[in-house]
Structures are given as C-alpha cells and as structure tokens.
N, C-alpha and C positions, 0 to 999 in steps of 0.2 A: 504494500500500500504506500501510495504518497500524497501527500497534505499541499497545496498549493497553500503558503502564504503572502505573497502579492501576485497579483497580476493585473494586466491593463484590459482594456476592452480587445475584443478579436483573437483574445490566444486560445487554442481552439487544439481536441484532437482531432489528428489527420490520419491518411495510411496514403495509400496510392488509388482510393477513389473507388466510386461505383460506378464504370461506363455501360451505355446497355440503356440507359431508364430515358432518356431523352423525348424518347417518342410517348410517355406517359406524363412527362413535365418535370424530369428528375433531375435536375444535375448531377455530374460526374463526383465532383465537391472534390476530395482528396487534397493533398498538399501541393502549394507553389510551388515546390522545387523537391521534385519525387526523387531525384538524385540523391539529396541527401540523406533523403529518408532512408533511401535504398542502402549509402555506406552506413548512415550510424546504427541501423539493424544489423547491418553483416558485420561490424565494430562488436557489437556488444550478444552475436551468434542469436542473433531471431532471425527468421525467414525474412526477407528485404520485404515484405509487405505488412511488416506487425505495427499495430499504430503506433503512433509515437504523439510527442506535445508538439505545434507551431506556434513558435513565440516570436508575433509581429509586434507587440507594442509593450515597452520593455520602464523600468526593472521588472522583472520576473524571480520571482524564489520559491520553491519548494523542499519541506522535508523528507528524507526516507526513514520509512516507519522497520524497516529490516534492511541485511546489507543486502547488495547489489550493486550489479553492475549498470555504468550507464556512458553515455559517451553524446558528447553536442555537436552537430554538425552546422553546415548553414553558415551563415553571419558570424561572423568572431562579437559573440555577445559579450564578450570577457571573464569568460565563467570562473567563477569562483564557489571553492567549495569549502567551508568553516573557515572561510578569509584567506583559503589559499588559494595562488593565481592557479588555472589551468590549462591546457593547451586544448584551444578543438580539434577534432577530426582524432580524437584518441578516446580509447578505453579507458577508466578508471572502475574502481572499485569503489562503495559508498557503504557508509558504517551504519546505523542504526541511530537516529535523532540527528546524524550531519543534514546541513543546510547548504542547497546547489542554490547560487545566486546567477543570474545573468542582466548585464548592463547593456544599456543604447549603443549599439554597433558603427562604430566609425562612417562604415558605409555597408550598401547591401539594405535587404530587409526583413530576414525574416532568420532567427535559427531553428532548431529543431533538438529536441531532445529526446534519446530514444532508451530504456530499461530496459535489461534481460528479462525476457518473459513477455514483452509488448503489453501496454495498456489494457486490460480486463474490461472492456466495454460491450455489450451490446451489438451484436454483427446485426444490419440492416439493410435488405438488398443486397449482401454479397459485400459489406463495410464495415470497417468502425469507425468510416470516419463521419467528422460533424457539418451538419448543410442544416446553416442556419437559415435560411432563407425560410426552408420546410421544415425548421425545427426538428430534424429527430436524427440520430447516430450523434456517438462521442457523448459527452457526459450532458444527456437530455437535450441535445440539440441547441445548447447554450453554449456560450462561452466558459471557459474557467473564470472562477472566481476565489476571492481568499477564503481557507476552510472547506475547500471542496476537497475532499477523497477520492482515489483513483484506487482501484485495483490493478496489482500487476499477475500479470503469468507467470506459470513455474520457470524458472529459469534453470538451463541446463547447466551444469557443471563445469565452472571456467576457473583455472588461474587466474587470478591474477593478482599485480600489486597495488596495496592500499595506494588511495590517489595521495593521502598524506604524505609519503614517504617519496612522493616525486617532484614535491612542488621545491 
C-alpha cells in the first residue's frame, strides 16, 4: 500500500490505455509518454503494462506502507526519498514509513512513478488506467489526492540495494 500525501490536480493513474472503445465514446486514456511507463515497469520487473502514478502537477509525495521497490521515470522531478537526492530512470529499494518526494521538473512534463507489483486498481475495459472525463478506472476515476491509499501487487523477488545506501 501507499499513502499519497501531497499532490496537485491531474496526477492521475495511468498504464498504456484502453484502445478498442472509440467507436462506443471511450477514450484510449492511458499515459502521455507510454515509454516511460514501459522502462520504469521493466526497472522495477512488472510486465511494461502495470499501472503506475502520472505526476503532471508537482510537488508530489507519497509514503510506502511496506518495503519495495520503485523507480521514477519521465521528467527528472528531483526525486527524493527521506531527503535523499535520487537518480531517475533507476531502481531503488523503499523501506517501510520512507517518504518519495518529487519537485517541479526543470523542463519536460510529466514523470511517472512505477512499484513492484503495479498499482492494485480496478481493470476497466481491459485498464487500470484513469479517464477522467468518464470518470471510472485508476482510483474512482478521480484524480489522486492527499490520504488517498493505493494498493500494490505482489511483487516478485528482486535484489536489490536500499536506495539509502546510494545517495
């Protein structure tokens, strides 16, 4: 599980979309930049389609309620985690009550942050991800907000090194 404590309007979960529905008035929805998504799932060993968070209007922070792993792609938000700097487009390791922070990105706009086990949401049409328009997929069809809970999925058996130990 993780705890969103700040977030701005429009951060939203995403995955790579439900195409297909068009012809019934569905958007495809899924993430701006499905790239990303695609490495920091295979980053953090989820299938490249497992949802993840799109963090377009920043600061952004959330806790992890158990360890795991996570990794930020996208926009160099300046993640930090228990006030340590960290590098995107990398793996880390998350303890139990640490806090991931991300700041307003130099340039670019959007990052993305993806957990071992992908987002635990609700598949919808073949998604988890969120189409606010039509309100449903990703957590209610809403945006995140502070004190919203996410579930995450099992997460398969990785190595790795605490992110503490790299900064």
């Amino acid at each position: 599980m993780i705890e969103i404590i700040e977030s701005g309007s429009f951060n939203t979960v995403q995955d790579l979309g439900r195409p297909g529905y068009r012809d019934i008035g569905v958007s495809a929805s899924g993430a701006m930049d499905p790239l990303a998504v695609r490495i920091g799932n295979i980053l953090v060993g989820n299938d490249e389609n497992a949802a993840a968070i799109e963090v377009q209007t920043f600061p952004f922070s959330l806790r992890f309620d158990k360890r795991m792993v996570f990794a930020v792609t996208g926009a160099d938000g300046n993640p930090h985690l228990n006030g340590s700097e960290l590098l995107s487009w990398c793996a880390y390791l998350a303890e139990p009550g640490q806090v991931l922070e991300l700041k307003q990105p130099p340039r670019l706009a959007r990052s993305y942050i993806s957990v071992g086990g992908g987002l635990d949401v609700p598949v919808v049409m073949g998604s988890r991800s969120t189409s606010l328009r039509g309100g449903f997929g990703g957590n209610a069809g809403r945006p995140l907000a502070k004190g919203d809970r996410i579930a995450v999925g099992e997460d398969a058996e990785m190595v790795m090194l605490p992110a503490s130990g790299l900064a």
